[in-house]
TIMIMI-82897 format. One record per atom (N, C-alpha, C): atom name; x, y, z; chain. Coordinates in nm, 3 decimals, decimal comma, m for minus. Atoms other than C-alpha are relative to their C-alpha. Example, Ala and Ser with C-alpha at 12.3 -4.5 7.8 and 13.67 -1.06 7.14 Angstrom:
BEGIN
atom / X / Y / Z / mol
N / 0,089 / m0,119 / 0,000 / A
CA / 1,230 / m0,450 / 0,780 / A
C / 0,090 / 0,120 / 0,000 / A
N / m0,082 / m0,119 / m0,006 / A
CA / 1,367 / m0,106 / 0,714 / A
C / m0,077 / 0,109 / 0,073 / A
***
This chain:
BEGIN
atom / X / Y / Z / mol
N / 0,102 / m0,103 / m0,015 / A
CA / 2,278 / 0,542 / m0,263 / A
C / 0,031 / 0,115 / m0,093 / A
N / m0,021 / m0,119 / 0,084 / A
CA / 2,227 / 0,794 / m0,511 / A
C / m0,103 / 0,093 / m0,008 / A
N / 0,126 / m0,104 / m0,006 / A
CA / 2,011 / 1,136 / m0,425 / A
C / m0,017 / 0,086 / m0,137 / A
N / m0,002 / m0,092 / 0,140 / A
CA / 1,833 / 1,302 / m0,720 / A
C / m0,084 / 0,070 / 0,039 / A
N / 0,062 / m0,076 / m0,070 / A
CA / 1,687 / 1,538 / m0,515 / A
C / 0,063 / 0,120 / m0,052 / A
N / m0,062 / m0,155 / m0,015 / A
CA / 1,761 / 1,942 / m0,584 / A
C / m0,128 / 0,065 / 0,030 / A
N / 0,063 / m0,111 / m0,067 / A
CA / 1,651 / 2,213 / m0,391 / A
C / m0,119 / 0,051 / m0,074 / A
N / 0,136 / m0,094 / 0,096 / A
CA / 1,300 / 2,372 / m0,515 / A
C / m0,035 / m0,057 / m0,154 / A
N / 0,085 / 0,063 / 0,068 / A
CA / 1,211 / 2,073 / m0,732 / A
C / m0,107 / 0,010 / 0,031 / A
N / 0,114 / 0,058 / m0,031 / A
CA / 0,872 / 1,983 / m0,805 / A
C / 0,019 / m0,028 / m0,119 / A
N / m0,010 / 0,098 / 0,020 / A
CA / 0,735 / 1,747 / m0,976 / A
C / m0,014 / 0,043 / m0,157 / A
N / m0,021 / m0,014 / 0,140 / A
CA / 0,751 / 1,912 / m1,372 / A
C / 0,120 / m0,001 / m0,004 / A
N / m0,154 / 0,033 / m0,005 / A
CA / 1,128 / 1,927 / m1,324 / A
C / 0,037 / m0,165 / 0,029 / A
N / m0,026 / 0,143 / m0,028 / A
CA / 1,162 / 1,567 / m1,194 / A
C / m0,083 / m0,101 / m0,143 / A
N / 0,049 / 0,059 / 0,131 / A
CA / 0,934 / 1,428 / m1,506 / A
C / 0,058 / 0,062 / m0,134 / A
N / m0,092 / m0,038 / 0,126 / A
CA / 1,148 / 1,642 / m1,762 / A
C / 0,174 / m0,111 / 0,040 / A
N / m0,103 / 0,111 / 0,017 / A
CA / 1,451 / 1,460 / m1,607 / A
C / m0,033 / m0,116 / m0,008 / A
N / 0,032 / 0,141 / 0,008 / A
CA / 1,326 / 1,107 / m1,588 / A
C / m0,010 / m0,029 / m0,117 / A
N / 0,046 / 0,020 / 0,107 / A
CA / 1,209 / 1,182 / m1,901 / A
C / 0,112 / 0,011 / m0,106 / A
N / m0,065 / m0,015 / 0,052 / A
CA / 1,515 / 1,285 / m2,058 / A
C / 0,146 / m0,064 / 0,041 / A
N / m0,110 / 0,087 / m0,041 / A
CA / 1,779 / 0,984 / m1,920 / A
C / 0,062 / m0,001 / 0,118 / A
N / m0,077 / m0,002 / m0,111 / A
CA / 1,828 / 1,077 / m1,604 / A
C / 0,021 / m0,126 / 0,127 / A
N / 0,058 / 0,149 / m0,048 / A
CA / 1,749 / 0,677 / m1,491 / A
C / 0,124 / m0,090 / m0,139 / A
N / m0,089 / 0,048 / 0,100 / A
CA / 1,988 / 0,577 / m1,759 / A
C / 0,180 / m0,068 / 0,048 / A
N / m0,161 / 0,048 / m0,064 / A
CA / 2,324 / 0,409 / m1,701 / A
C / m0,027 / m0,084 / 0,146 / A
N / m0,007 / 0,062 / m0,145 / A
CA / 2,256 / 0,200 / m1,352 / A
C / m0,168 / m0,083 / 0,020 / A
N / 0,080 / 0,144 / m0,035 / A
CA / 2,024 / m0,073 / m1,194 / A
C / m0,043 / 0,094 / 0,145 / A
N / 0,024 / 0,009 / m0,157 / A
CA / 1,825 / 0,051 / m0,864 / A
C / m0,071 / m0,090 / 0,019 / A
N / 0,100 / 0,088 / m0,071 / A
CA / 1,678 / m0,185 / m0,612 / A
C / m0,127 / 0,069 / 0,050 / A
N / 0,079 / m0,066 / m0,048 / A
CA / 1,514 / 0,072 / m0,438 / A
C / m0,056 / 0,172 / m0,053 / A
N / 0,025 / m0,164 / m0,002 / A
CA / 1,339 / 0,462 / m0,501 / A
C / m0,006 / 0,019 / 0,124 / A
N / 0,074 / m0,098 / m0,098 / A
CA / 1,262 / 0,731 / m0,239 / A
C / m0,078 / 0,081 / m0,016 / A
N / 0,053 / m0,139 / 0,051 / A
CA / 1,012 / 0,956 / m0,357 / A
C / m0,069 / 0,064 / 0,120 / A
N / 0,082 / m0,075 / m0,045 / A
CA / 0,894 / 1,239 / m0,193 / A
C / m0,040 / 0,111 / m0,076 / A
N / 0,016 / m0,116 / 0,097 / A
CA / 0,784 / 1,527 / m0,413 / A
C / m0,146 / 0,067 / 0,026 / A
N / 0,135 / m0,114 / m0,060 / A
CA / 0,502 / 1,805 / m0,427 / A
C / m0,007 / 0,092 / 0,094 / A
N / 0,039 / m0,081 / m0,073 / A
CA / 0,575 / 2,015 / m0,154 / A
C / 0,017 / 0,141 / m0,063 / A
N / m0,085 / m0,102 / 0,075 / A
CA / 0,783 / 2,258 / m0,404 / A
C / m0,167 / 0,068 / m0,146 / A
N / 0,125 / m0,070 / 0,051 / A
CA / 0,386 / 2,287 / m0,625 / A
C / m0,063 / 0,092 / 0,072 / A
N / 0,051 / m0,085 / m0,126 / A
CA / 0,314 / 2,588 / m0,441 / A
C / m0,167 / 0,048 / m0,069 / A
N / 0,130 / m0,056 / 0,099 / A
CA / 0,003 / 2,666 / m0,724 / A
C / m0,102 / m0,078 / m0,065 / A
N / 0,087 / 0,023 / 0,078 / A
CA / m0,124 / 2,374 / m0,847 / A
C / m0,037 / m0,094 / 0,120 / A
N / 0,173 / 0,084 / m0,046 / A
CA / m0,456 / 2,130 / m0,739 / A
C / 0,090 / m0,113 / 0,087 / A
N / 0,001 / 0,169 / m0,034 / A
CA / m0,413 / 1,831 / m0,502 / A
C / 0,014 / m0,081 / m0,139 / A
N / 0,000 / 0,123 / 0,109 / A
CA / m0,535 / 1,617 / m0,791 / A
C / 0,116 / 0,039 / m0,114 / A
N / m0,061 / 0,020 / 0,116 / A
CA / m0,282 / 1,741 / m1,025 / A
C / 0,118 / m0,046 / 0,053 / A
N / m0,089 / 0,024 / m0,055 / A
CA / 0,001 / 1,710 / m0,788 / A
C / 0,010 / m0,164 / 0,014 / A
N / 0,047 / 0,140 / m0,020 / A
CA / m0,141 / 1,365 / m0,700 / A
C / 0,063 / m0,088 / m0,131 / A
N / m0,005 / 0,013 / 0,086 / A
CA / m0,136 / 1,297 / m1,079 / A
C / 0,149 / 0,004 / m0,077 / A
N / m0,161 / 0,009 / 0,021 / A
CA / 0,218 / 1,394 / m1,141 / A
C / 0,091 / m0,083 / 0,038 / A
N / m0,064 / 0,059 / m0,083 / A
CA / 0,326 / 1,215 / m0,853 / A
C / 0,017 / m0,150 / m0,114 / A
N / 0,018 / 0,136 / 0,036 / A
CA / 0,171 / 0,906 / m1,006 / A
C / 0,061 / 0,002 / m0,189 / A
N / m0,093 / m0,025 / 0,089 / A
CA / 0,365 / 1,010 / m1,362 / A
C / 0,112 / m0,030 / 0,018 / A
N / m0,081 / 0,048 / m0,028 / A
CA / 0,632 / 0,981 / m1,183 / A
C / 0,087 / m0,128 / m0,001 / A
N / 0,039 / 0,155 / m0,026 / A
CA / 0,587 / 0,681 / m1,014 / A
C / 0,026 / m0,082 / m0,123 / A
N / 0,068 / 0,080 / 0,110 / A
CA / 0,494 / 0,550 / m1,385 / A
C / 0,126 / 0,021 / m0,097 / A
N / m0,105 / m0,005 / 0,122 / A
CA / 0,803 / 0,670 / m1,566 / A
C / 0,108 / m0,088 / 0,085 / A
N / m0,095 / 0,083 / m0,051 / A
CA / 1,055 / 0,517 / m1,289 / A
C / m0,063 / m0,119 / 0,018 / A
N / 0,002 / 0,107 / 0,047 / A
CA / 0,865 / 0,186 / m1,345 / A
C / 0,041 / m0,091 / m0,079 / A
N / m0,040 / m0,005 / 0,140 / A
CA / 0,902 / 0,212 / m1,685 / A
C / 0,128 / m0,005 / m0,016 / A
N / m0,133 / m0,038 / 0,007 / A
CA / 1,224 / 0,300 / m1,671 / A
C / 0,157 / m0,095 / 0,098 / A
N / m0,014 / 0,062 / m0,109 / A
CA / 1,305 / 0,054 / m1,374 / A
C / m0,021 / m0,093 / 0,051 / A
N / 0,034 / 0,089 / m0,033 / A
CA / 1,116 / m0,254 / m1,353 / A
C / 0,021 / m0,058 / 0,098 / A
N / m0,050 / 0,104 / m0,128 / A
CA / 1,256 / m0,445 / m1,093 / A
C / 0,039 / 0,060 / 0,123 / A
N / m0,054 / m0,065 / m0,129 / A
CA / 1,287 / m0,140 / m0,829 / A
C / m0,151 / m0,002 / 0,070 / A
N / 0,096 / 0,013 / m0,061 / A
CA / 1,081 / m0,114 / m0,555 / A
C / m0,016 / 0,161 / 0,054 / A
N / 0,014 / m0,174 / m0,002 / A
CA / 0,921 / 0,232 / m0,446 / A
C / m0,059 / 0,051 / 0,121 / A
N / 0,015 / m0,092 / m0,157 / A
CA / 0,920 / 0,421 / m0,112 / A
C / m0,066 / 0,090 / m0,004 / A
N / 0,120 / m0,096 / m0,004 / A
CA / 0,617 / 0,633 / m0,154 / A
C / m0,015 / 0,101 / 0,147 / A
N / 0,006 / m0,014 / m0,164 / A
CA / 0,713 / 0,897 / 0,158 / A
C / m0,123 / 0,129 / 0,009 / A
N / 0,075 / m0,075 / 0,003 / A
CA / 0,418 / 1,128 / 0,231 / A
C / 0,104 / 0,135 / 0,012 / A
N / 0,033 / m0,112 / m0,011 / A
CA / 0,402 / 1,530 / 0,212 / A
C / 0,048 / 0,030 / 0,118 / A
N / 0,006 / m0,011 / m0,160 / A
CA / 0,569 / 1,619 / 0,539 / A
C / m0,084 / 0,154 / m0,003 / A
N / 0,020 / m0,066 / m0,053 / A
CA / 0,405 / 1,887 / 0,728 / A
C / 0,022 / 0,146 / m0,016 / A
N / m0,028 / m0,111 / 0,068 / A
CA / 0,431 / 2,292 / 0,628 / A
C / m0,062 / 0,091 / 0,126 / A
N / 0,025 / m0,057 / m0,081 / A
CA / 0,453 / 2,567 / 0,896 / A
C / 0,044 / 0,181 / m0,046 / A
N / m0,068 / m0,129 / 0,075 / A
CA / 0,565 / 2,896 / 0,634 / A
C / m0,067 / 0,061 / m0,060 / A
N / 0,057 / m0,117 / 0,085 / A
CA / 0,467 / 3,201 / 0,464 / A
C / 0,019 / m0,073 / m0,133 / A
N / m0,072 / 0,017 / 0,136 / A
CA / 0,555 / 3,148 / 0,068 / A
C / m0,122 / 0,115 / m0,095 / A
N / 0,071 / m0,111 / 0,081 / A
CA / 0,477 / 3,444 / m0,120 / A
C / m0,103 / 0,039 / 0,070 / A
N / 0,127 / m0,038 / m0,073 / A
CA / 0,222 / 3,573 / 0,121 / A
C / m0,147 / m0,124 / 0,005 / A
N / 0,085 / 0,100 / m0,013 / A
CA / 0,027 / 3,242 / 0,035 / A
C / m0,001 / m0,041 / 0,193 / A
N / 0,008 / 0,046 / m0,122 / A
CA / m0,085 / 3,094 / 0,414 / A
C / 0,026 / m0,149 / 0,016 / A
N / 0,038 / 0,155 / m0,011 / A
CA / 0,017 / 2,754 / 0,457 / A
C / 0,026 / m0,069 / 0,103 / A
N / m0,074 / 0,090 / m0,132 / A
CA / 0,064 / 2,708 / 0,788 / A
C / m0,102 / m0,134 / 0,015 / A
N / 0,075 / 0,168 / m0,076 / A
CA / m0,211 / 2,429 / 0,840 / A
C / 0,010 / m0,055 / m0,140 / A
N / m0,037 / 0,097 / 0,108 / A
CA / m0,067 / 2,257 / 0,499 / A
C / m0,080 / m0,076 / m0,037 / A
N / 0,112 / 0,069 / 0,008 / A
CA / m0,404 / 2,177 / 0,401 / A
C / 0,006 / m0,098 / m0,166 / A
N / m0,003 / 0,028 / 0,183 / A
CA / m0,311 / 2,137 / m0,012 / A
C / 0,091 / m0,178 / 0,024 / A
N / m0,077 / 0,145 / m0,044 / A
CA / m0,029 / 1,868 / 0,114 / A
C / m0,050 / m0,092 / 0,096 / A
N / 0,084 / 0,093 / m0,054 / A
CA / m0,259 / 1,674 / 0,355 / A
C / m0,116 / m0,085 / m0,119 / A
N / 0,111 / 0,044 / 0,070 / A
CA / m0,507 / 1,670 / 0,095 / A
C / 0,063 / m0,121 / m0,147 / A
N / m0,111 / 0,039 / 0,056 / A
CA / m0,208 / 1,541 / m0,146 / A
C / 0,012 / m0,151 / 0,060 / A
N / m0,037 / 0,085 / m0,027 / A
CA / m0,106 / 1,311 / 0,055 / A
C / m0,113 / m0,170 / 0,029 / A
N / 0,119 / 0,066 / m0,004 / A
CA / m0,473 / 1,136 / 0,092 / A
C / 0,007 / m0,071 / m0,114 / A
N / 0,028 / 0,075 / 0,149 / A
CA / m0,477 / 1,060 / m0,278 / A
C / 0,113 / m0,070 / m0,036 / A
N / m0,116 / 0,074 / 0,044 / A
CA / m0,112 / 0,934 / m0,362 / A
C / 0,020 / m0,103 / 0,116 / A
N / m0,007 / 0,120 / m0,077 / A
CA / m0,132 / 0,707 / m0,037 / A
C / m0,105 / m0,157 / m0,081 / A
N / 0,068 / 0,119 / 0,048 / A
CA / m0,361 / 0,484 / m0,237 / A
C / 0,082 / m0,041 / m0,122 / A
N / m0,128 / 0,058 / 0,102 / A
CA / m0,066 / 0,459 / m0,519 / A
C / 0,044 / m0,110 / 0,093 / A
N / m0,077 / 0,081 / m0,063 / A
CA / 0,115 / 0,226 / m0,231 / A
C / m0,120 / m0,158 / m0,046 / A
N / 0,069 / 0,170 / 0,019 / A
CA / m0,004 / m0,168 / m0,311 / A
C / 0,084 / m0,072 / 0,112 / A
N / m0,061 / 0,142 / m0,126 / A
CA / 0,250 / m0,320 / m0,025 / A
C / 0,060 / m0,072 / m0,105 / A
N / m0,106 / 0,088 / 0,087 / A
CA / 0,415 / m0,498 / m0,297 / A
C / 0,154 / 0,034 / m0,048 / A
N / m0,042 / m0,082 / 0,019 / A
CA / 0,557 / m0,279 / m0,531 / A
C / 0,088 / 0,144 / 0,038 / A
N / m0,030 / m0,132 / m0,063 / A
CA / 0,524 / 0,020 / m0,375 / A
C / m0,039 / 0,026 / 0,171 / A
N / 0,046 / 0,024 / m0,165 / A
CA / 0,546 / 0,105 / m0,006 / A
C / m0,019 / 0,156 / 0,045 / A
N / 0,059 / m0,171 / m0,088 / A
CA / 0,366 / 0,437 / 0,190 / A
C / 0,073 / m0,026 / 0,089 / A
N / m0,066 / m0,043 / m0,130 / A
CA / 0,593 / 0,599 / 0,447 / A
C / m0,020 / 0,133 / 0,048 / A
N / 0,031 / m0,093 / m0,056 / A
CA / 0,457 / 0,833 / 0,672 / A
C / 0,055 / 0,043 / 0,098 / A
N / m0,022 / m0,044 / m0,173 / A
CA / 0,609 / 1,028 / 0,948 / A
C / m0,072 / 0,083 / 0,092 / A
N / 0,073 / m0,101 / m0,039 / A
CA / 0,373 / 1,300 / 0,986 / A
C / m0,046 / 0,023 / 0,149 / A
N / 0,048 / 0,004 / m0,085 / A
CA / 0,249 / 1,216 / 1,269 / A
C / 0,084 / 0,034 / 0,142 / A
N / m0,122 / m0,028 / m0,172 / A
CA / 0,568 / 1,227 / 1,482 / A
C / 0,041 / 0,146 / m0,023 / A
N / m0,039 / m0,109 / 0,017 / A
CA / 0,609 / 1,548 / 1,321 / A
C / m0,022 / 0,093 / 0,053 / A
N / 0,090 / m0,131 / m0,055 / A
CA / 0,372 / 1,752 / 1,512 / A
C / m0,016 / m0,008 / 0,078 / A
N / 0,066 / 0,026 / m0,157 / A
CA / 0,249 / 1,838 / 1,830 / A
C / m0,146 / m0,047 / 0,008 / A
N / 0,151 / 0,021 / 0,001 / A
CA / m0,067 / 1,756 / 1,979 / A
C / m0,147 / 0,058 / m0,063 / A
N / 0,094 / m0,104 / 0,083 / A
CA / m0,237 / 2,008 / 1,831 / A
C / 0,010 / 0,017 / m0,158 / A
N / m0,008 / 0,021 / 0,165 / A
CA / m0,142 / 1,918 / 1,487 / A
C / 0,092 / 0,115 / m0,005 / A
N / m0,136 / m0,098 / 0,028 / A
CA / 0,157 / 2,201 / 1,471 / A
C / 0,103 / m0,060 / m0,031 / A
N / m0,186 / m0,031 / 0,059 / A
CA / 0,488 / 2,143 / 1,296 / A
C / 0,076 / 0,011 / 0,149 / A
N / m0,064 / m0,061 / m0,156 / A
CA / 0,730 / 2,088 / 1,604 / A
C / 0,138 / 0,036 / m0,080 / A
N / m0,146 / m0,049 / 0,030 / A
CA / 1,000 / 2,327 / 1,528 / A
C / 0,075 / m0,046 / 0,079 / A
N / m0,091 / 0,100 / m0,052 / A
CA / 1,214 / 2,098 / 1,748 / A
C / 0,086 / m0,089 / m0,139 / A
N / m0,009 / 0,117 / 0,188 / A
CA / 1,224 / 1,889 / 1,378 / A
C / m0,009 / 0,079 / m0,090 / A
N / m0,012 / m0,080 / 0,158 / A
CA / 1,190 / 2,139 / 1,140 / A
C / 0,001 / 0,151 / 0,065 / A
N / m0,072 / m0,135 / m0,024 / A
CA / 1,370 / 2,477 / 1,239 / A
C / m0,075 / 0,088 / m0,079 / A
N / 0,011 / m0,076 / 0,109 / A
CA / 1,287 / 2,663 / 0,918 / A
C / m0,167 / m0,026 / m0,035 / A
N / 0,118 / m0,023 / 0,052 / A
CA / 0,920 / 2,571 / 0,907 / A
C / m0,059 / m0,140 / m0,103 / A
N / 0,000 / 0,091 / 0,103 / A
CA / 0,980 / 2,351 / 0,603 / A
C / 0,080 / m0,119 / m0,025 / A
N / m0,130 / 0,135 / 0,063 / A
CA / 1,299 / 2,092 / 0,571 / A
C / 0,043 / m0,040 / 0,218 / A
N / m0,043 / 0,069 / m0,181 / A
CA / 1,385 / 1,878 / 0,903 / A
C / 0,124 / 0,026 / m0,020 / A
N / m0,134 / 0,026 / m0,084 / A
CA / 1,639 / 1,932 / 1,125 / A
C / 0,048 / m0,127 / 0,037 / A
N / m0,051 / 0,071 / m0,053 / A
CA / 1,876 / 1,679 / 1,244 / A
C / m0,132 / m0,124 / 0,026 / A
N / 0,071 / 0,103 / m0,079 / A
CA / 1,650 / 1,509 / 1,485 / A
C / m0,158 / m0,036 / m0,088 / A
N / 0,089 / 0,035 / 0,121 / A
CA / 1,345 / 1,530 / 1,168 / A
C / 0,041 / m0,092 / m0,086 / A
N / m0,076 / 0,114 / 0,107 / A
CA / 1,585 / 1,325 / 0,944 / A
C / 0,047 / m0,136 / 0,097 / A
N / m0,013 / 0,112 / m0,045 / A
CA / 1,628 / 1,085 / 1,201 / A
C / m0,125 / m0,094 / 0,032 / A
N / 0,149 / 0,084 / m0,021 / A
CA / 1,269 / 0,994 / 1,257 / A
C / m0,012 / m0,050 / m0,156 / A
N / 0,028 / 0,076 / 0,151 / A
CA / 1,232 / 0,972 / 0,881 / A
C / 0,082 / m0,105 / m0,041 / A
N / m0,044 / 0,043 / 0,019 / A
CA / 1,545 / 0,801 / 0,859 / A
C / m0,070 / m0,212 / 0,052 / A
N / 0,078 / 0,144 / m0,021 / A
CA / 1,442 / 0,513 / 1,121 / A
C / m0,161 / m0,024 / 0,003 / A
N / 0,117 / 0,075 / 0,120 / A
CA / 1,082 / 0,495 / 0,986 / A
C / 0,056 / m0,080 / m0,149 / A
N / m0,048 / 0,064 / 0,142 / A
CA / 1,244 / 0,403 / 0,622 / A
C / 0,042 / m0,082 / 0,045 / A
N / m0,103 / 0,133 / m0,028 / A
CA / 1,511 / 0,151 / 0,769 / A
C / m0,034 / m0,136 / m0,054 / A
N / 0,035 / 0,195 / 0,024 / A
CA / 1,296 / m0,176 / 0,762 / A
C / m0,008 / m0,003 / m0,179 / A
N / 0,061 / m0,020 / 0,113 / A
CA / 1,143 / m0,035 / 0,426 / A
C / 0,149 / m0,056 / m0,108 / A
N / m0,137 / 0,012 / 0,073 / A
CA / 1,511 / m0,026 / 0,281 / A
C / 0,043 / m0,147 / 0,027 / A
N / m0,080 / 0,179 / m0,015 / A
CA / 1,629 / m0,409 / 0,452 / A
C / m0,152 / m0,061 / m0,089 / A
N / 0,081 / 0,126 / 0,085 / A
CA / 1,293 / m0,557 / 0,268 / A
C / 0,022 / 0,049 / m0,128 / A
N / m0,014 / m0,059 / 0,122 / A
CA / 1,370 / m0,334 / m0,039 / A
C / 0,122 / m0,096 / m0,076 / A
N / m0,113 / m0,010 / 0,078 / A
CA / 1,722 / m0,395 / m0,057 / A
C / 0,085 / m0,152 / m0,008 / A
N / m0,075 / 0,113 / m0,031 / A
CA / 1,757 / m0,746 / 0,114 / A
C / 0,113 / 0,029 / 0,080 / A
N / m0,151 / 0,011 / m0,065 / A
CA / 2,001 / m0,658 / 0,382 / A
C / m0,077 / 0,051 / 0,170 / A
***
């Protein structure tokens, strides 16, 4: 397992590295992508669009991996006085890059749903801070992925 995740990416930082060898040297079976929540300014569709850049350079770059497409989790925070508690930009996000998944290739993983209360709220039970899961958030995501990873990885 190797995370190429850093803090307050989005997705023009992740396509300058991909783009500049950071897929270089090693063989994956599997990706994880999640990305876009860190576009605090730009469009659904461009976010969407990046995503699928992405997507298109670790193909490229990757052939033979398979790709964990995980939705947009959930957003309950100020950021810059912007409002995003009902995380409408990342719902709307997550609508369009769910049709990237084919079930073959690439596989959609959603947790969203366990994320919230009934009322569609963010349960700070799972995400303390609004934005990044707690403990018991990384464990729902974790065993949602699981199977995704034994058909990915063969094990």
């Amino acid at each position: 397992t190797l995370n190429l995740g850093y803090g307050g990416d989005n997705t023009r930082q992740v396509i300058w590295r991909l783009t500049n060898g950071e897929l270089e040297g090693y063989s994956a079976k599997m990706f994880m992508l999640m990305i876009g929540t860190n576009n605090h300014w730009d469009k659904p569709k461009d976010i969407a669009a990046a995503t699928r850049k992405i997507m298109d350079l670790i193909r490229t770059k990757q052939p033979q991996t398979k790709i964990l497409l995980v939705a947009i989790p959930p957003r309950d925070v100020l950021y810059k006085g912007e409002d995003v508690r009902e995380h409408k930009r990342n719902l709307e996000v997550n609508e369009i890059i769910r049709t990237f998944a084919d079930g073959k290739d690439v596989w959609w993983l959603d947790c969203n749903a366990q994320y919230v209360d009934a009322q569609g709220k963010l349960r700070k039970d799972l995400f303390p801070d609004g934005i990044h899961p707690g403990p018991a958030g990384y464990r729902i995501w974790r065993d949602t992925a699981l199977p995704y990873f034994r058909k990915g990885v063969g094990r």
